[in-house]
C-alpha angles and dihedrals in degrees: 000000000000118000112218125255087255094064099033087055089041085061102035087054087043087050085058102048086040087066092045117042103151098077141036109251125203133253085236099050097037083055092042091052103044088039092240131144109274080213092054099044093048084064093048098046082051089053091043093046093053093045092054093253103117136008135225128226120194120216157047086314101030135108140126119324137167114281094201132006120287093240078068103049099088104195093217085060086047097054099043095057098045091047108089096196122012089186098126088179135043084239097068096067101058090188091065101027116126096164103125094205093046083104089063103010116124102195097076083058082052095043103043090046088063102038078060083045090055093049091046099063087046091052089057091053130078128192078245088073099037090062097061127117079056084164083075119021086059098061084046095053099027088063106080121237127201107262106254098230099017125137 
């Protein structure tokens, strides 16, 4: 199972707001910081946004912030809704499966036990608990890092 870069960036700029929730952050320095595209992340604070996740502030002093506390932000509930497809297998999605053993194949009951597996552990984990040990993630992103693809 690999998540998309979508998700893995969702959770890396949510990671950073996690850790600073006092104050809005730009989409520039957020990108700047985790080392992700500006482009990119414009499209995941919008996601976010719309999920509930994060919310925007206009102006001279605005930015991205938190939208609920990170003890409520379950990771599972996260991934689910920045994956477009968890069908890890071309048998999980009967409308496009072509695999001619899917009717007595065991390997899509493997695999989707451990695709729930997977969640699982995610639904027991917060950004709240992601963000420990804060002692050391806040000297890592604090420090600023080139823009990979800026002009």
């Amino acid at each position: 199972m690999r998540l998309t870069r979508f998700t893995d960036n969702a959770l890396r700029c949510l990671m950073l707001l996690g850790l600073e929730p006092e104050r809005c952050i730009t989409a520039h320095e957020i990108a700047a910081r985790m080392n992700m595209s500006y482009e990119h992340l414009v499209k995941i604070v919008h996601r976010l946004a719309a999920l509930g996740y994060v919310d925007t502030v206009r102006g001279r002093h605005g930015g991205v912030r938190l939208g609920k506390p990170a003890v409520e932000i379950v990771l599972g509930a996260l991934v689910r809704q920045t994956e477009e497809n968890l069908a890890i297998v071309e048998c999980f999605d009967p409308e496009h499966n072509s695999c001619p053993i899917s009717s007595t194949c065991r390997l899509s009951s493997t695999l989707d036990e451990a695709l729930t597996a997977f969640l699982a552990v995610l639904d027991r984990q917060t950004l709240a608990d992601i963000l420990e040990p804060r002692e050391r993630l806040v000297p890592i992103v604090s420090r600023r890092v080139p823009m990979v693809g800026s002009v």
